[in-house]
C-alpha positions in Angstrom: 0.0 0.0 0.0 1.1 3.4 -0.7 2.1 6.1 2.2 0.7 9.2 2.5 3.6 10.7 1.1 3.8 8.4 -2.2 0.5 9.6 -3.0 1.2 13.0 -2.5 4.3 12.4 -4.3 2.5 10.5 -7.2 -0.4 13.3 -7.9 2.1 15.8 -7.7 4.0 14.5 -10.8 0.6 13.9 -12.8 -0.6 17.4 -11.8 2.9 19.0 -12.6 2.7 16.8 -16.4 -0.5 17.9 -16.9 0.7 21.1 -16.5 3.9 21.1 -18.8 1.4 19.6 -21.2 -0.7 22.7 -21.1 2.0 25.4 -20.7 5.3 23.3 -22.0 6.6 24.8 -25.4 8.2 21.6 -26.0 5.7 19.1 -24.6 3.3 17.9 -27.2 6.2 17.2 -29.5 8.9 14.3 -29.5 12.6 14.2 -31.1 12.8 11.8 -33.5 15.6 10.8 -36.0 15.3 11.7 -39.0 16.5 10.3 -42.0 19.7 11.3 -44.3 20.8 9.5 -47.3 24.5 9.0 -48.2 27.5 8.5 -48.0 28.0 11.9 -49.2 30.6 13.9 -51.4 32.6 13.5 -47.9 32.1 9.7 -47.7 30.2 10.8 -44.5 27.5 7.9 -43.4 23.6 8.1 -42.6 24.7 6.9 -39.2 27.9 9.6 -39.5 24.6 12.3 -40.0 22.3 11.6 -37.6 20.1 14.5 -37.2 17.1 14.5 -35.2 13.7 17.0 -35.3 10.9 18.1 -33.9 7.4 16.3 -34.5 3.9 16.4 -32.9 3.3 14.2 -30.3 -0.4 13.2 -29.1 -1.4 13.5 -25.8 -1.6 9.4 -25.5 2.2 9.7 -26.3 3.0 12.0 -24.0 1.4 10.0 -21.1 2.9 6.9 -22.2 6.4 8.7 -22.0 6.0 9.7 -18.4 4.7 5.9 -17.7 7.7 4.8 -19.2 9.8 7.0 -17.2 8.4 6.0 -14.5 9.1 2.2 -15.4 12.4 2.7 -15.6 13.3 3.8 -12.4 11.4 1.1 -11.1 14.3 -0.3 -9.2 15.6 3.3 -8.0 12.1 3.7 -6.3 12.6 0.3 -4.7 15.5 0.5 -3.6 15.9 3.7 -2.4 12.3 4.5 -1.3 10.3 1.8 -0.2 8.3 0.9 -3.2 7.1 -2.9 -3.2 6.1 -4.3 -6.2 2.5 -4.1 -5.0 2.7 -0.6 -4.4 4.6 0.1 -7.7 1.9 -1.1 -9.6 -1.0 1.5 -7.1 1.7 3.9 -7.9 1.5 3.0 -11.6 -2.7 3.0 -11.5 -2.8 6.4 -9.5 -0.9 8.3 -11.4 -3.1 7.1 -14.6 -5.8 8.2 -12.7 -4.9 11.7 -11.4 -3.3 13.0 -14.5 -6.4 12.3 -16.6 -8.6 14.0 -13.5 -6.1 17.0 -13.9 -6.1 16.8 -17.8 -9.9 16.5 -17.8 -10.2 19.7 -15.4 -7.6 21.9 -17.1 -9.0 21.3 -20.1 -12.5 22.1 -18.7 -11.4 25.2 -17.5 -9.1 26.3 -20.5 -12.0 25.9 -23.2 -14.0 27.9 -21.0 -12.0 30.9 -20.4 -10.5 30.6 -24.1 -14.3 31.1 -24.9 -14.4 34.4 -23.1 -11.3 35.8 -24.5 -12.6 35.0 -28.1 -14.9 37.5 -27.3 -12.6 40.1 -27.0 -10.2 39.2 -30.1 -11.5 41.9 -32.4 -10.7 44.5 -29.5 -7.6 43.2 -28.8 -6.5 43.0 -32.5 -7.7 46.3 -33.3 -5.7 47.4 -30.2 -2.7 45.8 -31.8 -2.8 47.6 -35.2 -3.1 50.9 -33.2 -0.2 50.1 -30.9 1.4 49.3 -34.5 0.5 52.5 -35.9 2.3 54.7 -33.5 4.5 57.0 -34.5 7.7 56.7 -32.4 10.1 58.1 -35.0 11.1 61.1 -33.0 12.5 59.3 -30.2 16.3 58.1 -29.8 17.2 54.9 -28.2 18.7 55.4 -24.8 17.8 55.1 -21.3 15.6 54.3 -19.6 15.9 51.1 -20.4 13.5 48.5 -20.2 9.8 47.6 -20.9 6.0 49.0 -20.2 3.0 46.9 -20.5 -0.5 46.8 -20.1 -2.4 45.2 -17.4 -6.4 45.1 -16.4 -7.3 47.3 -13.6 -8.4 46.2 -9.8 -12.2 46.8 -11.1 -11.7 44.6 -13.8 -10.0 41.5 -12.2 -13.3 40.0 -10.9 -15.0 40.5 -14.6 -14.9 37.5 -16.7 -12.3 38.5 -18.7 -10.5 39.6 -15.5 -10.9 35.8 -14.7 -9.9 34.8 -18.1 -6.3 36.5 -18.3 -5.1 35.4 -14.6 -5.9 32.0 -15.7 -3.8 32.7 -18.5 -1.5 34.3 -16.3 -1.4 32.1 -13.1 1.6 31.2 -12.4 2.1 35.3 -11.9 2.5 36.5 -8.4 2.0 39.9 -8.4 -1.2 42.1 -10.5 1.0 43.6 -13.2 2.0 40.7 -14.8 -1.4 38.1 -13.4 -3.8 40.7 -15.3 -0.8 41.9 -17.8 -2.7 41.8 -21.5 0.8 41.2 -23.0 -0.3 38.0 -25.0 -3.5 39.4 -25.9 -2.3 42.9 -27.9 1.1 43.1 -29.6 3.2 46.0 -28.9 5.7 46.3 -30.8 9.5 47.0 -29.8 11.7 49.6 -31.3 14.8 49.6 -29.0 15.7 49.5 -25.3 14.4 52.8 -24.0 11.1 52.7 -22.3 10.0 55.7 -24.0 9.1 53.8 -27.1 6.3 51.5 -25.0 5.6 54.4 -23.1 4.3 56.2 -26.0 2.8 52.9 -27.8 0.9 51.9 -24.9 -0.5 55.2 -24.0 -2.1 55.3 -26.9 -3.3 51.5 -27.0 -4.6 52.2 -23.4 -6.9 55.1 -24.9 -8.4 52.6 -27.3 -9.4 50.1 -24.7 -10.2 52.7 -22.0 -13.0 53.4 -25.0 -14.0 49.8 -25.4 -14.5 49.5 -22.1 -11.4 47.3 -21.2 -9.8 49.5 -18.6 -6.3 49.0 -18.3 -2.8 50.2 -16.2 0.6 50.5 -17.6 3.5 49.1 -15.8 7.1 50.0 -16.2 9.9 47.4 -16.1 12.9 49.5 -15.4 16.3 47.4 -16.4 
């Protein structure tokens, strides 16, 4: 039987893959080898060549990775921390079970805030061609350097959409980057000095102040 801290343990790591699934760049794809015919001009071999990319991989792939990985430190966890062969195999069974829970959840709760910022998209890429068409060519690169974003006001954090962004955002601490609208409406960048974003999003902020999307800038000073 499994202790209270194997369990914990075990839903930890399907929660945490989950996760990574959701939010990893790299997660939903595999390396694979690709491959290269030869010998070349060189008299280099395929096997001389191996070069390896990128591919999609399915979420039944991906979960059948981390069982994998977790068959083959089957004797690690035995040896070093208590497993049984029983309570390898519960291990095995829970952590099927809780990262589909988690998947089934997240996803649950992704479609439906995804919904809500749909909504928005024809603000927010109207907002981006503004932000695009600001004139910045007066101002020379310099300090201060760093960045200025936008971010939802306090009254709008308990609005849908407010609810819609953290989720985006959550694994943000503080309100400037949970509510920050960075992934939603492109600013562009013209150099290091803050001036450039300053102006940019001053004027974006106008256009969703208008729209009803009221907004904060924060500056990032480097």
């Amino acid at each position: 039987m499994l202790t209270k801290e194997q369990i914990k343990a075990t839903k930890d790591q399907a929660s945490g893959e989950v996760k990574y699934w959701f939010t990893g760049h790299q997660a939903q794809t595999k390396l694979v080898l690709r491959p290269v015919d030869g010998p070349d001009e060189l008299g280099a071999t395929p096997d001389d060549k191996k070069q390896y990319e990128r591919v999609p991989m399915s979420l039944a792939e991906y979960v059948q990775e981390k069982i994998d990985y977790i068959m083959a430190g089957k004797e690690r966890l035995m040896g070093r921390f208590g497993y049984t062969e029983e309570s390898f195999n519960e291990k095995l069974e829970l952590y099927n079970e809780s990262f589909w829970r988690c998947h089934a959840l997240r996803q649950k709760n992704t479609d439906k805030h995804d919904k809500v910022i749909a909504r928005y998209k024809q603000i927010f890429d109207e907002a981006s061609k503004i932000a695009a068409a600001v004139d910045v060519s007066d101002i020379k690169d310099g300090f201060p350097c760093g960045s200025v974003h936008l971010y939802l006001t306090a009254d709008m954090q308990e609005t849908d959409l407010g609810k819609a962004v953290a989720f985006q955002n959550r694994d943000s601490n503080t309100d400037a980057y949970k509510y920050s609208i960075s992934h939603l409406v492109k600013i562009p960048s013209y150099g290091q000095c803050t001036s450039f974003d300053e102006r940019t999003c001053g004027k974006t902020k106008e256009f969703l102040d208008s729209k009803g999307i009221k907004v904060n800038k924060h500056t990032w000073i480097d």
